[in-house]
C-alpha atoms as an extended CHARMM CRD file, in Angstrom:
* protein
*
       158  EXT
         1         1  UNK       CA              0.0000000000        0.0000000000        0.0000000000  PROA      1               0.0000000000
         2         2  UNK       CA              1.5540000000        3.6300000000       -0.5120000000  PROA      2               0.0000000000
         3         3  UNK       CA              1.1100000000        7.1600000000        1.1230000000  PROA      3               0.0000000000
         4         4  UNK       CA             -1.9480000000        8.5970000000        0.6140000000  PROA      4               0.0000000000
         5         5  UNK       CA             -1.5000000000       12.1190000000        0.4010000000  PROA      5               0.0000000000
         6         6  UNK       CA             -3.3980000000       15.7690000000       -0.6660000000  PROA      6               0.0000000000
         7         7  UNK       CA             -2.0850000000       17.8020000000       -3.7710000000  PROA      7               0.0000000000
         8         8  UNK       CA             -3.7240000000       21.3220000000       -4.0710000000  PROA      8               0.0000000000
         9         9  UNK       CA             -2.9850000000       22.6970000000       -7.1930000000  PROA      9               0.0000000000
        10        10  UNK       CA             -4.0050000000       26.4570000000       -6.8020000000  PROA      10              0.0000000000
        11        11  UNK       CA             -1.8240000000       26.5760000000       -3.7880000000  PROA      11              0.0000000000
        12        12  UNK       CA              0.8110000000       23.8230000000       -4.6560000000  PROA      12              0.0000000000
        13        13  UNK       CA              0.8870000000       21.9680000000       -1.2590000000  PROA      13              0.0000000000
        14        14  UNK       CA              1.5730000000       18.4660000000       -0.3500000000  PROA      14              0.0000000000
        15        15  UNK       CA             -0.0700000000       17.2340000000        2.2570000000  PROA      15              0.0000000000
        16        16  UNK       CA             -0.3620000000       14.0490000000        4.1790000000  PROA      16              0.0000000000
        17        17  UNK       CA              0.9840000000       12.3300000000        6.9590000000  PROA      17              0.0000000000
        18        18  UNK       CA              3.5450000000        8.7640000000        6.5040000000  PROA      18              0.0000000000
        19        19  UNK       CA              5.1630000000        6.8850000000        9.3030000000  PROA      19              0.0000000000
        20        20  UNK       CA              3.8300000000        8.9750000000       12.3230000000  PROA      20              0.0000000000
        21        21  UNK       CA              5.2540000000       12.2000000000       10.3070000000  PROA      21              0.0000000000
        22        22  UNK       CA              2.7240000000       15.4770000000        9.2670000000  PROA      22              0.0000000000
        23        23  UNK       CA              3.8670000000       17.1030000000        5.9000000000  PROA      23              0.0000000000
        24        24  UNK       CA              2.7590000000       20.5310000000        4.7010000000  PROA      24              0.0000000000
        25        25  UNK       CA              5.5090000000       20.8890000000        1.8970000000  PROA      25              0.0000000000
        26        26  UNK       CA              5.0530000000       23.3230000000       -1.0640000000  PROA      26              0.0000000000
        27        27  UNK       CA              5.6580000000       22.0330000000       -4.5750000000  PROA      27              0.0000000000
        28        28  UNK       CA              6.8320000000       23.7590000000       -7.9390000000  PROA      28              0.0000000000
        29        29  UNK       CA              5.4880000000       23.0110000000      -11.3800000000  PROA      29              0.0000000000
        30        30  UNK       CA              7.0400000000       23.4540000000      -14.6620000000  PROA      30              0.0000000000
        31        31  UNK       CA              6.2690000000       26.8860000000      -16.1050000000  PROA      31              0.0000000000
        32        32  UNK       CA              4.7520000000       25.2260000000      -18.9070000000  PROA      32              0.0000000000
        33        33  UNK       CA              2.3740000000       22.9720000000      -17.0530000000  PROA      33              0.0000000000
        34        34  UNK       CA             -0.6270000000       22.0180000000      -17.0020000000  PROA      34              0.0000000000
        35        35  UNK       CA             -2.3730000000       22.8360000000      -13.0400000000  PROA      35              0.0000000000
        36        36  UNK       CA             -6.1810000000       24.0460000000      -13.4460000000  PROA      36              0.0000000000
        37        37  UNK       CA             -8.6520000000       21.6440000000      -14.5720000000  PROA      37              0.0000000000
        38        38  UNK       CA            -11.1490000000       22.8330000000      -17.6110000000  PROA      38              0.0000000000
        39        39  UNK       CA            -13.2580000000       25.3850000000      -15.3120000000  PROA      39              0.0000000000
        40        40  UNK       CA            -11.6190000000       26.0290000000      -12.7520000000  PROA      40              0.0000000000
        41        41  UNK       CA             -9.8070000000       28.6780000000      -13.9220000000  PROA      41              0.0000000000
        42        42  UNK       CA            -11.0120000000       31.8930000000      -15.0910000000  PROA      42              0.0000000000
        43        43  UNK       CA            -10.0760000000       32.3880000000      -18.7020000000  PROA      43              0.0000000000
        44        44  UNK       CA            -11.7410000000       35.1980000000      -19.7080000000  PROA      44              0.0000000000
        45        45  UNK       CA            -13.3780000000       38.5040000000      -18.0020000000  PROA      45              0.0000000000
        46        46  UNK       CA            -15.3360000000       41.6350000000      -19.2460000000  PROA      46              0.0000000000
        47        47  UNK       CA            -17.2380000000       44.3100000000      -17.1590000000  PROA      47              0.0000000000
        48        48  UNK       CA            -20.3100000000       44.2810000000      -17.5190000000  PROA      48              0.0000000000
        49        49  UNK       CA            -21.7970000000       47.2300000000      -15.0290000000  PROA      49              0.0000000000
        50        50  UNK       CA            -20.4460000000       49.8210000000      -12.3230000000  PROA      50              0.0000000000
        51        51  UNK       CA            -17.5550000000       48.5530000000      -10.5910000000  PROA      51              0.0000000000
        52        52  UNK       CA            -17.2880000000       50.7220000000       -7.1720000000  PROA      52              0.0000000000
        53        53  UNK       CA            -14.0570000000       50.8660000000       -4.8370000000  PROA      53              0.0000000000
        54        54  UNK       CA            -14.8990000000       48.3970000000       -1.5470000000  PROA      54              0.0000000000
        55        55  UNK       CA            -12.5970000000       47.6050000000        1.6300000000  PROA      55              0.0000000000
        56        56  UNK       CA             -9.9350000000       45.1070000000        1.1520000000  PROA      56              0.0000000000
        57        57  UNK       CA             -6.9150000000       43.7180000000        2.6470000000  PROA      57              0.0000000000
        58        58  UNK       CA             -3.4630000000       43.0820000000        1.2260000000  PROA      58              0.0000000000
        59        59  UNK       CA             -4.5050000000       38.6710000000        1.3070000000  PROA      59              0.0000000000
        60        60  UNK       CA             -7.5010000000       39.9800000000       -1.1340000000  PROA      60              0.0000000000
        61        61  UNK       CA             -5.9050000000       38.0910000000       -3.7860000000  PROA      61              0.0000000000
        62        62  UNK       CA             -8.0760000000       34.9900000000       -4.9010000000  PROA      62              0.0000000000
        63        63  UNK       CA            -10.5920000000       36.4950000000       -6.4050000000  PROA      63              0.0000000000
        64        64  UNK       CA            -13.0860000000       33.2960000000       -5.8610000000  PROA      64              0.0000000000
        65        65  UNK       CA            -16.6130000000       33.2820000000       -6.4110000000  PROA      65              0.0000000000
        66        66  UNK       CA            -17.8960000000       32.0310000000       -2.3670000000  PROA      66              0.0000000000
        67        67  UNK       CA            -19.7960000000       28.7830000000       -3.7320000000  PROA      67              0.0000000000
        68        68  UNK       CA            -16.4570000000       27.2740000000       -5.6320000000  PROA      68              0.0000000000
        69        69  UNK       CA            -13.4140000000       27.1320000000       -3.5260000000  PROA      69              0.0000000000
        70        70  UNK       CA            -11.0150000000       26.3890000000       -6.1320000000  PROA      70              0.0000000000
        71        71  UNK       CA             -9.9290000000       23.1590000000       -7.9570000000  PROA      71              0.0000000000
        72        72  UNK       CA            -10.3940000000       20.0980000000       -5.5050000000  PROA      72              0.0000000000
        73        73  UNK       CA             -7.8790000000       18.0830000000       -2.9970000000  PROA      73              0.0000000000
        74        74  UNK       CA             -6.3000000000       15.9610000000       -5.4000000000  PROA      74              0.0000000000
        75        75  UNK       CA             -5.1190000000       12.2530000000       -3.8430000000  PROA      75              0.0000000000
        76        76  UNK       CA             -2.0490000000       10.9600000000       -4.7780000000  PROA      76              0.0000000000
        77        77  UNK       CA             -0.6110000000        7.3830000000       -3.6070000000  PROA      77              0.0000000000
        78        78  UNK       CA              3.5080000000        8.0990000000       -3.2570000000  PROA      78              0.0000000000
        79        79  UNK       CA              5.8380000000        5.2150000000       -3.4910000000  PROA      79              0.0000000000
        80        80  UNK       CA              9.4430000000        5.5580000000       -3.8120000000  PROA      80              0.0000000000
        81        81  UNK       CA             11.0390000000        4.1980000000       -6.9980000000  PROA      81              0.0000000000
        82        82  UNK       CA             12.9140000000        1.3300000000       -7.1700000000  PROA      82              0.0000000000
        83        83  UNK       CA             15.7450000000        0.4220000000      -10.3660000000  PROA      83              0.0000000000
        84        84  UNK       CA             12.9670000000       -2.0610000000      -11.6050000000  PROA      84              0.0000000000
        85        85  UNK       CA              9.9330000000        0.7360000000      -11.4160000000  PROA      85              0.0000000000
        86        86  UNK       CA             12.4810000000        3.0850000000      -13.2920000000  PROA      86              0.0000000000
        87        87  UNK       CA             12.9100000000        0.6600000000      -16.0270000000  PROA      87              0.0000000000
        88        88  UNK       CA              9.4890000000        0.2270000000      -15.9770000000  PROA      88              0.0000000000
        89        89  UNK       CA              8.3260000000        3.7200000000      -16.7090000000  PROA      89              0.0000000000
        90        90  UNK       CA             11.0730000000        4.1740000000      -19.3950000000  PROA      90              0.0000000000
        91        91  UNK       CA              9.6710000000        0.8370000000      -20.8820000000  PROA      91              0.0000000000
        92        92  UNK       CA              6.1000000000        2.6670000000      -21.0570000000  PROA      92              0.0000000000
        93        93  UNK       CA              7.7840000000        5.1940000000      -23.1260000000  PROA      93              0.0000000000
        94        94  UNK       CA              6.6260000000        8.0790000000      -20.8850000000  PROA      94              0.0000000000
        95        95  UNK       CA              8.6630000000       10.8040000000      -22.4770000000  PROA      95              0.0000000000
        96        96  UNK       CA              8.3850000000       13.7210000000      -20.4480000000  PROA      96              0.0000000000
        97        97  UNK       CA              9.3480000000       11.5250000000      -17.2210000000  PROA      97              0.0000000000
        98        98  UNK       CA             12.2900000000        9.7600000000      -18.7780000000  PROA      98              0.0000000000
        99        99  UNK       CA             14.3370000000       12.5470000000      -19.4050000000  PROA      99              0.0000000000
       100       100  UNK       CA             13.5840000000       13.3290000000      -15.3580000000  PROA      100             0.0000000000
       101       101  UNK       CA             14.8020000000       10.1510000000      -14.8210000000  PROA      101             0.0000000000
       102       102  UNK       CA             17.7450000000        9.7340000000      -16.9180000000  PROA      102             0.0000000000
       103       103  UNK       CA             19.0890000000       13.0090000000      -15.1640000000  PROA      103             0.0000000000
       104       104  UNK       CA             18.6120000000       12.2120000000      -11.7860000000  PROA      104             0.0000000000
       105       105  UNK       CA             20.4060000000        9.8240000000       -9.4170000000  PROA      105             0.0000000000
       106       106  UNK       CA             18.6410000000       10.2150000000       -5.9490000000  PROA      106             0.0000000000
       107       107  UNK       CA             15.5040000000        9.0340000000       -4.7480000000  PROA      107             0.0000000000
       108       108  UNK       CA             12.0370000000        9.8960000000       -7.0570000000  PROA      108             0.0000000000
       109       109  UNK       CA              8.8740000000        8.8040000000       -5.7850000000  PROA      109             0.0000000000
       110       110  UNK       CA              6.0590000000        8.0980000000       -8.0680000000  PROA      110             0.0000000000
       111       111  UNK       CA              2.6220000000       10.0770000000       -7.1740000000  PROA      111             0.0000000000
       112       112  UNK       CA             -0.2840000000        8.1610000000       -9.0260000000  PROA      112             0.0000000000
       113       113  UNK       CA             -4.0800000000        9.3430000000       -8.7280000000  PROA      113             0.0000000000
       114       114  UNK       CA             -7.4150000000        9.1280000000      -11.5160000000  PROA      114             0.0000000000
       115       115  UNK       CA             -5.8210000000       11.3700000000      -13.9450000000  PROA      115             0.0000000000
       116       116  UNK       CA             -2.2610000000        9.3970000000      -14.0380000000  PROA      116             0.0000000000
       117       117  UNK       CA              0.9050000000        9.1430000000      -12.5510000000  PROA      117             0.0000000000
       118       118  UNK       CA              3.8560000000       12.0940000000      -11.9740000000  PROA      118             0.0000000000
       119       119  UNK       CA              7.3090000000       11.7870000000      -10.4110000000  PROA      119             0.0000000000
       120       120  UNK       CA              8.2130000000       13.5450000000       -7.4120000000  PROA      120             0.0000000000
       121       121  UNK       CA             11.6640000000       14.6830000000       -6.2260000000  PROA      121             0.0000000000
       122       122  UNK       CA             13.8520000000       17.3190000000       -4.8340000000  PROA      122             0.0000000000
       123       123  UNK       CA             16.0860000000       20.1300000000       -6.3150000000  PROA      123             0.0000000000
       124       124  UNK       CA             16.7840000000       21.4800000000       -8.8200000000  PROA      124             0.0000000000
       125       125  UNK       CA             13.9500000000       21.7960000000      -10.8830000000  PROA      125             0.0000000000
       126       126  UNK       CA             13.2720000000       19.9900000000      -13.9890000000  PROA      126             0.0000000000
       127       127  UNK       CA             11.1800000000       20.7750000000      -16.7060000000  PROA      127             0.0000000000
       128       128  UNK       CA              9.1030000000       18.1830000000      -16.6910000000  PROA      128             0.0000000000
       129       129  UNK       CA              5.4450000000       19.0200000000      -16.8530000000  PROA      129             0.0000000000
       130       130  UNK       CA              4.9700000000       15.7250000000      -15.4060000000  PROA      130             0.0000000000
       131       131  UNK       CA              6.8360000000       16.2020000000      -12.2160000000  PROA      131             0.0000000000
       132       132  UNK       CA              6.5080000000       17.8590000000       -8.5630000000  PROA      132             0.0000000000
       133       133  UNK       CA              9.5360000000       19.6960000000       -7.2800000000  PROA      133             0.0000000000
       134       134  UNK       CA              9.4250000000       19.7890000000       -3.5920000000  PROA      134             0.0000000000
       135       135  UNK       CA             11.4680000000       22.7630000000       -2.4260000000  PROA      135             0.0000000000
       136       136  UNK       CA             12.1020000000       21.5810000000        1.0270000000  PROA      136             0.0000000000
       137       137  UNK       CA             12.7430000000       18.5070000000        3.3440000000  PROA      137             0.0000000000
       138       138  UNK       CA             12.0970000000       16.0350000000        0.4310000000  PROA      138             0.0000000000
       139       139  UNK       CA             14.7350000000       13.3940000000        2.1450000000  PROA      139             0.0000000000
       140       140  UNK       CA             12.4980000000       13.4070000000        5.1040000000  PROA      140             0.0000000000
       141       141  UNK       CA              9.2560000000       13.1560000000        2.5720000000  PROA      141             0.0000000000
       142       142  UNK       CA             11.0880000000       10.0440000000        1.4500000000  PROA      142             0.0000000000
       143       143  UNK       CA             12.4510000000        8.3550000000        4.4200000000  PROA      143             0.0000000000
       144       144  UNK       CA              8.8370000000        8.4450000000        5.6100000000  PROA      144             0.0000000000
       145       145  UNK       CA              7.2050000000        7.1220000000        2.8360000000  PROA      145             0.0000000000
       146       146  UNK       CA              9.6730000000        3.9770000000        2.8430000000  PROA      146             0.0000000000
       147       147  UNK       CA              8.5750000000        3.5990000000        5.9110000000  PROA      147             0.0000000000
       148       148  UNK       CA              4.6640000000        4.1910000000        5.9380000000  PROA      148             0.0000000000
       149       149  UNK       CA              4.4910000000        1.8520000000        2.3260000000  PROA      149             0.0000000000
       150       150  UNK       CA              7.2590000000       -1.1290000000        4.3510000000  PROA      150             0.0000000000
       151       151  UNK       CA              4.9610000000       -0.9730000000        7.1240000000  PROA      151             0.0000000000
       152       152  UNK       CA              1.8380000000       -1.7190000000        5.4450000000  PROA      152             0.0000000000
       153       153  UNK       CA              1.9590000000       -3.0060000000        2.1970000000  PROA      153             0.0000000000
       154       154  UNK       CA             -0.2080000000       -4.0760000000       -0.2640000000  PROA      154             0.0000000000
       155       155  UNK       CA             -0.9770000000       -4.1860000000       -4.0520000000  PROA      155             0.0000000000
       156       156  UNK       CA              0.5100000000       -1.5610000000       -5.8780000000  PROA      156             0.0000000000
       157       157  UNK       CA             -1.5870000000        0.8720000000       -8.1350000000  PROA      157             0.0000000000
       158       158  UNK       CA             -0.7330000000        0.7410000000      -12.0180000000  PROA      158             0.0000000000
């Protein structure tokens, strides 16, 4: 069985909990990625009316309508990669994370959920649009992880 743990894309937080250990870690996407969902992002805007100065404070910044809260927790099952997963993945021809691969040496984990599967890991960036860049404690996030999924395992997800 793997971590279970939250991705929120508008805010790009990892959350969860492996091996008795809370994470709140923020991620970082490849400029060129792919983040909202069709919808939840607002593409296009015109004034239609009176638009009149109101209070505000300086965190007035998400401009969200008060019944939609933004794109929903997404769930994402992490398991560290192994040589044979690695091999695996390149064997599924999976582009965009091969080249991820092929340049790093330390520990990826993979992060699968409905929509598919990315690759998580530390810095430096890549520019992957398939992968999560954790920009702190990601050997922690790891050592964790190993532990939660040798703890309790189970089937794997393909």
């Amino acid at each position: 069985m793997s971590a279970i743990f939250s991705y929120e894309p508008r805010t790009g937080r990892l959350l969860g909990s492996a091996a008795g250990h809370y994470f709140c870690l923020l991620t970082q996407r490849a400029p060129g990625a792919v983040t909202q969902r069709e919808g939840d992002a607002v593409t296009n805007w015109t004034k239609n009316g009176e638009v009149r100065r109101g209070k505000w404070t300086p965190w007035d910044v998400s401009f969200e309508m008060p019944s939609h809260h933004g794109p929903a927790l997404r769930s994402l099952h992490l398991s560290v990669l192994t040589e044979v997963d690695r091999l695996h993945i390149a064997a599924r021809s999976m582009h965009a994370m091969n080249d991820c691969l092929r340049a790093r040496q330390g520990a990826i984990m993979l992060a699968e959920d409905d929509e598919g599967a990315h690759l998580v890991h530390g810095w430096p960036p890549c520019r992957s649009s398939r992968c999560l860049v954790v920009l702190h404690c990601f050997p922690e996030l790891v050592q964790a992880v190993t532990l939660e999924n040798a703890s309790h395992p189970g089937p794997r997800r393909s």
